[in-house]
N, C-alpha and C positions, 0 to 999 in steps of 0.2 A: 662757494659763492651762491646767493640765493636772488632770483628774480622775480617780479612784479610786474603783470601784463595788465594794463587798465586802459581807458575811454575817459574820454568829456562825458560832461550831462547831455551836451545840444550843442548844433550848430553855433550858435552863438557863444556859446561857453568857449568852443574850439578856437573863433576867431578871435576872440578877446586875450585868450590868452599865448597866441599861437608865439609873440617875440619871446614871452618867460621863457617859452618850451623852446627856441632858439632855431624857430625855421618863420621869420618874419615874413617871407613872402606866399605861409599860407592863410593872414589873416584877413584878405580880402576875398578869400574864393570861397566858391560855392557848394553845395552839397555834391555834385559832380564832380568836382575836384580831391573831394573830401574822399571819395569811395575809390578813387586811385591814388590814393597819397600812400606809400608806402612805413611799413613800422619803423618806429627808430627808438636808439637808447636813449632818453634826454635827464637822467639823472644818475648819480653812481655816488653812494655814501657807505656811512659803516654804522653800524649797531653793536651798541656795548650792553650786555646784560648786568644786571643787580651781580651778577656771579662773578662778574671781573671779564667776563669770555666777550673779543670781540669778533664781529663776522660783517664780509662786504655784502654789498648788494647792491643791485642795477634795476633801474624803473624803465621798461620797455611801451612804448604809447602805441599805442595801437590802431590810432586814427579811426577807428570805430565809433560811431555816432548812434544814439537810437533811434535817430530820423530815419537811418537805413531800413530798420526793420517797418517803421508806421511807413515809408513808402513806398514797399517791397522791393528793395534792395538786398535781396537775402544772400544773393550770389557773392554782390559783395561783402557782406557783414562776416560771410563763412572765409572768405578769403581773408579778409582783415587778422580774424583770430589765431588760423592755420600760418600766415606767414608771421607777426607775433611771435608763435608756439616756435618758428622757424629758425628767428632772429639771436632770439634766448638760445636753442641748441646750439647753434653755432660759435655764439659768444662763449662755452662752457659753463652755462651757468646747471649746476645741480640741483637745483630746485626750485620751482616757480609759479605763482599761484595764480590762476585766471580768476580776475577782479572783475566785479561787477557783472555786466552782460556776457563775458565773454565765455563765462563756465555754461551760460544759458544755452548760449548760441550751440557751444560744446556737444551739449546733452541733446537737445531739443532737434538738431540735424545731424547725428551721428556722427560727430567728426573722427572718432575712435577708425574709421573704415578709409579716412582719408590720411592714413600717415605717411606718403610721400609727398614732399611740397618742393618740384624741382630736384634738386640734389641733395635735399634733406630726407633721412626719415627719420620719421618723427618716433622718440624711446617716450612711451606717456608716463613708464616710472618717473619721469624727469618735472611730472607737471600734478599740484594739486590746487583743486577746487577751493581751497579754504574754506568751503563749508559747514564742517566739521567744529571746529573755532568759532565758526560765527554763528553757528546754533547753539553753542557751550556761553558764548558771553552775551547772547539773547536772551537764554536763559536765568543765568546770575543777574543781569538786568531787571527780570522781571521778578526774582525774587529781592532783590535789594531794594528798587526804587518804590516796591509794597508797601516794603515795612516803613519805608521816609516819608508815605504817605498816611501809613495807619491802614491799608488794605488789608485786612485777613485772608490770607489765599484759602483757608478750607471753608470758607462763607464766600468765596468770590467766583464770578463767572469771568470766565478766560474765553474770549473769540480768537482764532486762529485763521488769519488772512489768506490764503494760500497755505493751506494744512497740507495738501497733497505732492508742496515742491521738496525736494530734499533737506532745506534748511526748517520749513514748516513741518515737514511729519518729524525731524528729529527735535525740534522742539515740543510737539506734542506727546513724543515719546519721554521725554525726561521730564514732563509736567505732572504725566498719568503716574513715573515712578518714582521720582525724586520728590514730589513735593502733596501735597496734601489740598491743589486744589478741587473746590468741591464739582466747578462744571466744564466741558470745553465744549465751545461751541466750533465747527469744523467748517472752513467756509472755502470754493475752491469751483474752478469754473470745472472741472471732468468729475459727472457724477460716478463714475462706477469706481473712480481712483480713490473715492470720498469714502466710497462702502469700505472697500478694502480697507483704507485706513483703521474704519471705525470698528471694522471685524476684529482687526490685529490689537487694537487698544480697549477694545470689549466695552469701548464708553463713548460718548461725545455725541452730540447731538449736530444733525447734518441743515445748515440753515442756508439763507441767501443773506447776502451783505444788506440788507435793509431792515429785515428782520432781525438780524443779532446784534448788529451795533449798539440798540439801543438797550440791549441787556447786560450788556458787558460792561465789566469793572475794569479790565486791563483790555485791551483790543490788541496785540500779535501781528503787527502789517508785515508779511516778508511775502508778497508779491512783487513781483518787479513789474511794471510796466514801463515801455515807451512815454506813454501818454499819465497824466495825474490823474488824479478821482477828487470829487466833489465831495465832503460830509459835513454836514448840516451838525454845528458843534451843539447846538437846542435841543439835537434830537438824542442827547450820548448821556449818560450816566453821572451826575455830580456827586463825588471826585470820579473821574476815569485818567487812567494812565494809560499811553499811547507808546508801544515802540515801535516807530519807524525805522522797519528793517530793510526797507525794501531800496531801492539804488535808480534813479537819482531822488534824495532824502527831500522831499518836497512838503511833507504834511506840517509840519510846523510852518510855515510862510501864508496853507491855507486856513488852518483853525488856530481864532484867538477868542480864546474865555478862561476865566481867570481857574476854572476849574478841571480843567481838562491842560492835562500835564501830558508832553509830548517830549519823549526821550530820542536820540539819535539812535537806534538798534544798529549791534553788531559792529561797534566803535568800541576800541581801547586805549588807555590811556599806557604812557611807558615811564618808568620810574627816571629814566635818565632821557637827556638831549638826542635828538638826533639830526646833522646837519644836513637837510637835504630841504630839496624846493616846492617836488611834487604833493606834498598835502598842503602847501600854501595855495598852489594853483587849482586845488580840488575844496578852496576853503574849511578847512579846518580851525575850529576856533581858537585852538594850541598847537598850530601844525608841527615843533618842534617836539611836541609828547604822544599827538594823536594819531589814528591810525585805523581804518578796514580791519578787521577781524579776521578778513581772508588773507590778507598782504601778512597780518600776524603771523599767519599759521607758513607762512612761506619760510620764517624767520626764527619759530620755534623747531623746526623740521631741519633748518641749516646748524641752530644750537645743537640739538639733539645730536645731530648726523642721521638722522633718519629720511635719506634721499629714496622717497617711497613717496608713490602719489596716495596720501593719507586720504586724502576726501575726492572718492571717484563713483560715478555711475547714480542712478540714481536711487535715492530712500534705501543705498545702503550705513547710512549713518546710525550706530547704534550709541547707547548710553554709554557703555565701556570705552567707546572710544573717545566720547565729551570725554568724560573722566582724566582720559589717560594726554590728552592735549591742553584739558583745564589745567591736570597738574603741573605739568611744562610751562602753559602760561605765570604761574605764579611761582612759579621757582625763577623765572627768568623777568619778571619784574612788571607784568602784563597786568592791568584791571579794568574790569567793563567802565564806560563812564558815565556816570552816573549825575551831572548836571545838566538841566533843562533852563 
Protein backbone atom coordinates (compact mmCIF):
# COMPACT_ATOMS: atom_id res chain seq x y z
CA UNK A 1 0.00 0.00 0.00
CA UNK A 2 1.23 3.34 -0.85
CA UNK A 3 0.35 6.78 1.06
CA UNK A 4 0.10 10.56 0.47
CA UNK A 5 0.62 13.15 3.24
CA UNK A 6 -0.55 16.67 1.87
CA UNK A 7 -2.08 20.31 3.21
CA UNK A 8 -4.62 22.95 2.10
CA UNK A 9 -3.39 25.97 0.31
CA UNK A 10 -4.94 28.35 3.27
CA UNK A 11 -6.98 28.88 6.02
CA UNK A 12 -9.72 29.28 3.92
CA UNK A 13 -9.14 26.55 1.52
CA UNK A 14 -9.30 24.27 4.92
CA UNK A 15 -12.48 25.68 5.94
CA UNK A 16 -14.27 25.42 2.82
CA UNK A 17 -13.59 22.34 2.40
CA UNK A 18 -13.45 20.78 5.88
CA UNK A 19 -17.30 18.66 5.28
CA UNK A 20 -15.78 17.01 1.79
CA UNK A 21 -12.89 15.90 4.05
CA UNK A 22 -15.55 14.63 6.60
CA UNK A 23 -14.84 16.38 9.88
CA UNK A 24 -17.61 19.23 9.46
CA UNK A 25 -17.06 20.71 12.79
CA UNK A 26 -13.68 21.98 11.66
CA UNK A 27 -14.96 24.34 9.18
CA UNK A 28 -15.67 27.26 11.33
CA UNK A 29 -12.39 27.28 13.39
CA UNK A 30 -9.56 29.19 13.52
CA UNK A 31 -5.95 29.17 12.80
CA UNK A 32 -5.63 28.08 16.51
CA UNK A 33 -7.56 25.23 16.06
CA UNK A 34 -6.21 24.43 12.88
CA UNK A 35 -2.45 23.93 14.66
CA UNK A 36 -4.02 21.26 17.13
CA UNK A 37 -6.23 19.51 14.82
CA UNK A 38 -4.75 16.28 14.59
CA UNK A 39 -3.88 14.11 11.08
CA UNK A 40 -6.39 11.89 9.69
CA UNK A 41 -6.95 9.47 6.76
CA UNK A 42 -9.76 11.01 4.61
CA UNK A 43 -9.40 9.15 1.38
CA UNK A 44 -8.52 5.29 0.43
CA UNK A 45 -8.62 4.39 -3.35
CA UNK A 46 -6.97 2.11 -5.90
CA UNK A 47 -4.63 2.80 -8.83
CA UNK A 48 -4.68 0.62 -11.94
CA UNK A 49 -1.75 1.01 -14.34
CA UNK A 50 -1.65 0.92 -18.27
CA UNK A 51 0.04 -2.63 -17.33
CA UNK A 52 -2.99 -4.24 -15.91
CA UNK A 53 -1.21 -4.05 -12.11
CA UNK A 54 -3.47 -2.71 -9.47
CA UNK A 55 -2.17 -1.07 -6.04
CA UNK A 56 -4.23 0.63 -2.94
CA UNK A 57 -3.48 3.82 -1.44
CA UNK A 58 -4.53 6.21 1.51
CA UNK A 59 -4.40 10.20 1.37
CA UNK A 60 -3.39 11.19 4.99
CA UNK A 61 -4.37 15.27 5.67
CA UNK A 62 -2.14 16.75 7.53
CA UNK A 63 -3.87 19.77 8.72
CA UNK A 64 -0.92 21.83 8.05
CA UNK A 65 -1.52 25.25 6.75
CA UNK A 66 1.07 27.84 5.30
CA UNK A 67 -0.42 30.40 7.57
CA UNK A 68 1.73 28.39 10.14
CA UNK A 69 4.95 29.10 8.89
CA UNK A 70 3.97 33.30 7.74
CA UNK A 71 2.86 33.29 11.41
CA UNK A 72 5.68 31.55 13.02
CA UNK A 73 3.99 28.52 13.97
CA UNK A 74 6.97 26.37 13.22
CA UNK A 75 6.46 24.19 16.51
CA UNK A 76 3.42 23.36 15.08
CA UNK A 77 3.96 22.94 11.31
CA UNK A 78 6.94 20.38 12.49
CA UNK A 79 4.46 18.58 14.70
CA UNK A 80 1.80 18.50 11.90
CA UNK A 81 4.26 16.59 9.49
CA UNK A 82 6.05 14.26 12.19
CA UNK A 83 2.64 13.04 13.36
CA UNK A 84 1.37 12.55 9.59
CA UNK A 85 4.70 10.65 9.02
CA UNK A 86 3.27 8.81 12.41
CA UNK A 87 -0.34 8.13 11.22
CA UNK A 88 0.89 6.48 7.79
CA UNK A 89 3.42 4.01 9.83
CA UNK A 90 1.00 2.97 11.78
CA UNK A 91 -1.59 2.28 9.27
CA UNK A 92 1.18 0.00 7.31
CA UNK A 93 1.49 1.86 4.59
CA UNK A 94 5.01 1.06 2.75
CA UNK A 95 5.49 4.04 0.97
CA UNK A 96 4.48 7.54 1.28
CA UNK A 97 5.25 10.79 -0.24
CA UNK A 98 5.50 14.16 1.69
CA UNK A 99 3.37 16.58 -0.71
CA UNK A 100 3.90 19.93 -0.89
CA UNK A 101 5.28 21.78 2.20
CA UNK A 102 5.53 19.05 4.12
CA UNK A 103 8.97 17.65 2.49
CA UNK A 104 10.13 21.54 3.11
CA UNK A 105 9.21 21.65 6.58
CA UNK A 106 11.13 17.88 6.47
CA UNK A 107 14.38 19.39 5.17
CA UNK A 108 14.56 22.90 6.18
CA UNK A 109 14.08 21.72 10.30
CA UNK A 110 15.85 18.37 10.41
CA UNK A 111 13.09 16.23 11.07
CA UNK A 112 15.50 13.29 10.12
CA UNK A 113 16.74 13.69 14.10
CA UNK A 114 13.26 13.58 15.34
CA UNK A 115 12.24 9.98 14.62
CA UNK A 116 10.43 9.07 17.84
CA UNK A 117 6.95 10.67 17.71
CA UNK A 118 5.29 9.15 21.06
CA UNK A 119 5.25 5.32 20.46
CA UNK A 120 6.30 5.49 17.00
CA UNK A 121 9.60 5.44 15.47
CA UNK A 122 9.74 6.74 12.63
CA UNK A 123 11.66 3.99 9.46
CA UNK A 124 12.34 7.13 6.85
CA UNK A 125 12.90 4.08 4.29
CA UNK A 126 9.09 4.15 4.61
CA UNK A 127 8.82 7.98 3.24
CA UNK A 128 9.76 9.82 -0.16
CA UNK A 129 9.90 13.45 -1.01
CA UNK A 130 8.59 12.95 -4.58
CA UNK A 131 10.96 15.12 -5.60
CA UNK A 132 12.72 13.33 -7.93
CA UNK A 133 9.35 12.90 -10.33
CA UNK A 134 8.51 16.25 -10.04
CA UNK A 135 11.81 17.66 -11.26
CA UNK A 136 11.78 14.54 -14.19
CA UNK A 137 8.01 15.96 -15.38
CA UNK A 138 9.18 19.77 -14.81
CA UNK A 139 11.54 19.01 -17.03
CA UNK A 140 9.57 17.06 -19.97
CA UNK A 141 7.24 20.10 -19.45
CA UNK A 142 9.68 22.39 -20.39
CA UNK A 143 10.82 20.55 -23.18
CA UNK A 144 7.36 19.87 -24.72
CA UNK A 145 5.44 22.82 -24.09
CA UNK A 146 8.76 24.62 -26.12
CA UNK A 147 8.22 22.95 -29.02
CA UNK A 148 3.99 23.81 -28.87
CA UNK A 149 5.15 27.11 -28.64
CA UNK A 150 7.93 27.23 -31.24
CA UNK A 151 10.57 28.14 -28.41
CA UNK A 152 14.07 26.84 -29.61
CA UNK A 153 15.68 25.88 -26.27
CA UNK A 154 19.55 26.24 -27.85
CA UNK A 155 18.52 30.06 -28.69
CA UNK A 156 16.52 30.25 -25.38
CA UNK A 157 17.24 31.70 -22.01
CA UNK A 158 15.87 29.59 -19.12
CA UNK A 159 15.40 31.42 -15.50
CA UNK A 160 15.46 29.04 -12.69
CA UNK A 161 13.33 30.24 -9.71
CA UNK A 162 14.73 28.79 -6.63
CA UNK A 163 17.82 26.90 -8.52
CA UNK A 164 19.32 26.10 -5.13
CA UNK A 165 16.10 23.91 -3.72
CA UNK A 166 16.24 20.35 -4.48
CA UNK A 167 13.58 20.16 -7.13
CA UNK A 168 15.44 23.43 -8.81
CA UNK A 169 19.05 22.38 -8.86
CA UNK A 170 17.84 18.91 -10.33
CA UNK A 171 16.23 20.65 -12.85
CA UNK A 172 19.01 22.74 -13.72
CA UNK A 173 20.94 19.68 -13.62
CA UNK A 174 19.08 17.80 -16.49
CA UNK A 175 18.65 21.26 -18.49
CA UNK A 176 22.66 21.78 -18.63
CA UNK A 177 22.70 17.86 -19.67
CA UNK A 178 19.79 16.73 -21.46
CA UNK A 179 18.94 19.50 -23.43
CA UNK A 180 20.71 22.06 -25.60
CA UNK A 181 19.49 25.04 -23.87
CA UNK A 182 21.81 27.96 -24.72
CA UNK A 183 21.42 30.14 -21.01
CA UNK A 184 20.16 29.46 -17.39
CA UNK A 185 19.77 32.19 -15.43
CA UNK A 186 20.15 30.87 -11.54
CA UNK A 187 17.76 32.81 -9.23
CA UNK A 188 17.64 31.82 -5.23
CA UNK A 189 17.56 33.85 -2.15
CA UNK A 190 21.18 31.99 -0.43
CA UNK A 191 24.01 33.36 -2.21
CA UNK A 192 26.77 31.04 -1.57
CA UNK A 193 24.25 27.94 -2.26
CA UNK A 194 23.91 29.97 -5.84
CA UNK A 195 27.89 29.73 -6.27
CA UNK A 196 28.09 26.16 -5.61
CA UNK A 197 25.38 25.41 -7.91
CA UNK A 198 27.05 27.29 -10.62
CA UNK A 199 30.47 25.78 -9.81
CA UNK A 200 29.00 22.26 -10.08
CA UNK A 201 27.11 23.20 -13.60
CA UNK A 202 30.33 25.19 -14.80
CA UNK A 203 27.47 27.72 -16.34
CA UNK A 204 24.58 29.84 -15.41
CA UNK A 205 24.54 33.20 -14.84
CA UNK A 206 23.60 34.30 -10.88
CA UNK A 207 20.76 37.07 -11.08
CA UNK A 208 17.92 38.76 -8.86
CA UNK A 209 14.31 38.00 -9.78
CA UNK A 210 13.94 41.43 -11.34
CA UNK A 211 16.76 41.41 -13.37
CA UNK A 212 16.15 37.91 -15.10
CA UNK A 213 12.54 37.70 -15.59
CA UNK A 214 12.60 40.09 -18.19
CA UNK A 215 15.20 37.96 -20.10
CA UNK A 216 13.71 34.83 -19.94
CA UNK A 217 12.06 32.82 -22.49
CA UNK A 218 10.80 29.94 -20.18
CA UNK A 219 10.91 31.18 -16.47
CA UNK A 220 11.26 27.78 -13.98
CA UNK A 221 9.00 29.02 -10.74
CA UNK A 222 9.66 26.00 -8.16
CA UNK A 223 10.07 28.16 -5.05
CA UNK A 224 7.52 27.52 -2.60
CA UNK A 225 6.43 30.19 -0.76
CA UNK A 226 3.76 30.72 2.02
CA UNK A 227 2.92 34.16 0.66
CA UNK A 228 2.52 34.87 -3.61
CA UNK A 229 4.83 37.23 -5.54
CA UNK A 230 3.78 39.99 -7.74
CA UNK A 231 5.22 40.08 -11.79
CA UNK A 232 4.38 42.76 -13.92
CA UNK A 233 3.36 40.33 -17.18
CA UNK A 234 4.60 44.04 -19.42
CA UNK A 235 7.75 43.36 -18.11
CA UNK A 236 8.27 39.36 -19.45
CA UNK A 237 9.23 38.25 -22.80
CA UNK A 238 6.57 38.01 -25.76
CA UNK A 239 6.05 34.39 -26.16
CA UNK A 240 7.29 33.48 -22.58
CA UNK A 241 6.37 30.18 -21.02
CA UNK A 242 5.81 29.83 -17.37
CA UNK A 243 5.94 26.59 -15.15
CA UNK A 244 4.53 27.08 -12.04
CA UNK A 245 6.07 24.66 -10.05
CA UNK A 246 5.91 26.01 -6.99
CA UNK A 247 2.71 24.87 -4.38
CA UNK A 248 0.24 26.61 -3.70
CA UNK A 249 -0.10 27.12 -7.91
CA UNK A 250 -1.13 30.82 -7.73
CA UNK A 251 0.65 32.46 -10.91
CA UNK A 252 -1.88 31.85 -13.35
CA UNK A 253 -4.81 33.70 -11.36
CA UNK A 254 -2.06 36.53 -11.24
CA UNK A 255 -0.66 37.13 -14.87
CA UNK A 256 -3.11 37.56 -17.83
CA UNK A 257 -1.74 38.35 -21.30
CA UNK A 258 -2.53 36.64 -24.15
CA UNK A 259 1.34 35.95 -24.55
CA UNK A 260 2.63 34.71 -21.66
CA UNK A 261 1.57 30.90 -21.36
CA UNK A 262 1.46 29.59 -17.73
CA UNK A 263 1.83 25.85 -17.35
CA UNK A 264 0.69 24.08 -13.87
CA UNK A 265 4.56 22.45 -13.07
CA UNK A 266 5.05 19.07 -11.68
CA UNK A 267 1.31 17.96 -12.64
CA UNK A 268 0.71 14.52 -14.38
CA UNK A 269 -1.82 13.31 -16.07
CA UNK A 270 -2.76 9.27 -15.70
CA UNK A 271 -3.92 7.18 -18.69
CA UNK A 272 -6.78 5.47 -16.62
CA UNK A 273 -9.54 6.76 -13.93
CA UNK A 274 -8.94 7.08 -10.51
CA UNK A 275 -11.74 7.02 -8.00
CA UNK A 276 -10.88 9.13 -5.30
CA UNK A 277 -11.94 12.80 -3.92
CA UNK A 278 -8.80 14.39 -2.67
CA UNK A 279 -7.69 16.25 -6.20
CA UNK A 280 -11.35 17.33 -6.41
CA UNK A 281 -10.87 19.17 -3.13
CA UNK A 282 -7.15 20.34 -4.15
CA UNK A 283 -9.08 21.45 -7.55
CA UNK A 284 -7.67 19.80 -10.20
CA UNK A 285 -9.10 20.54 -13.45
CA UNK A 286 -9.53 16.39 -14.36
CA UNK A 287 -9.11 15.35 -10.77
CA UNK A 288 -10.06 11.75 -11.94
CA UNK A 289 -6.64 11.69 -14.36
CA UNK A 290 -4.71 14.47 -12.58
CA UNK A 291 -2.16 14.43 -10.06
CA UNK A 292 1.23 16.07 -7.91
CA UNK A 293 4.27 14.49 -9.40
CA UNK A 294 5.20 13.98 -5.82
CA UNK A 295 1.98 11.76 -4.83
CA UNK A 296 3.17 10.07 -8.47
CA UNK A 297 6.19 9.06 -7.33
CA UNK A 298 4.59 7.46 -4.18
CA UNK A 299 2.59 5.28 -6.71
CA UNK A 300 5.38 4.38 -9.04
CA UNK A 301 7.53 3.21 -6.00
CA UNK A 302 4.37 0.94 -4.78
CA UNK A 303 4.18 -0.38 -8.71
CA UNK A 304 7.78 -1.01 -8.73
CA UNK A 305 8.07 -2.51 -5.16
CA UNK A 306 10.75 -0.22 -4.66
CA UNK A 307 9.75 0.72 -0.79
CA UNK A 308 12.95 3.02 -0.66
CA UNK A 309 12.74 6.71 0.12
CA UNK A 310 13.85 7.51 -3.59
CA UNK A 311 14.01 11.35 -3.30
CA UNK A 312 15.68 12.23 0.28
CA UNK A 313 17.90 15.01 1.61
CA UNK A 314 18.78 17.70 -0.15
CA UNK A 315 20.30 18.54 -4.02
CA UNK A 316 20.86 14.88 -3.89
CA UNK A 317 18.84 14.37 -7.08
CA UNK A 318 20.70 13.33 -9.84
CA UNK A 319 19.81 12.83 -13.74
CA UNK A 320 20.19 8.90 -13.47
CA UNK A 321 17.75 8.84 -11.25
CA UNK A 322 15.04 11.46 -13.31
CA UNK A 323 15.80 8.83 -15.94
CA UNK A 324 15.25 5.71 -13.92
CA UNK A 325 11.66 7.14 -12.23
CA UNK A 326 10.74 8.89 -15.90
CA UNK A 327 11.08 5.44 -17.21
CA UNK A 328 8.47 4.03 -14.49
CA UNK A 329 6.39 6.84 -15.18
CA UNK A 330 5.76 5.91 -18.73
CA UNK A 331 5.59 2.41 -18.51
CA UNK A 332 2.94 2.82 -15.91
CA UNK A 333 0.82 5.37 -17.82
CA UNK A 334 2.04 8.70 -16.35
CA UNK A 335 2.58 12.11 -18.61
CA UNK A 336 3.42 15.68 -17.67
CA UNK A 337 0.42 17.99 -18.66
CA UNK A 338 0.70 19.82 -20.89
CA UNK A 339 -2.54 22.12 -21.09
CA UNK A 340 -2.72 25.85 -20.06
Amino acid sequence: MFGLIGHLTSLEHAQSVAHALGYPEYANQGLDFWCSAPPQIVDHFHVTSVTGQTIEGKYVESCFLPEMLVNRRIKAAIRKILNAMALAQKNEINITALGGFSSIIFEEFNLKDNSQVRNVSLEFDRFTTGNTHTAYVICRQVEQASAKLGIDLSQATIAVCGATGDIGSAVCRWLDRKTEVQELLLIARNQERLQGLQEELGRGKIMGLEEALPQADIIVWVASMPKGVEINPETLKKPCLIIDGGYPKNLGTKIQHPDVHILKGGIVEHSLDIDWKIMEIVSMDVPSRQMFACFAEAILLEFEQWHTNFSWGRNQITVTKMEQIGEASVKHGFQPLLSW
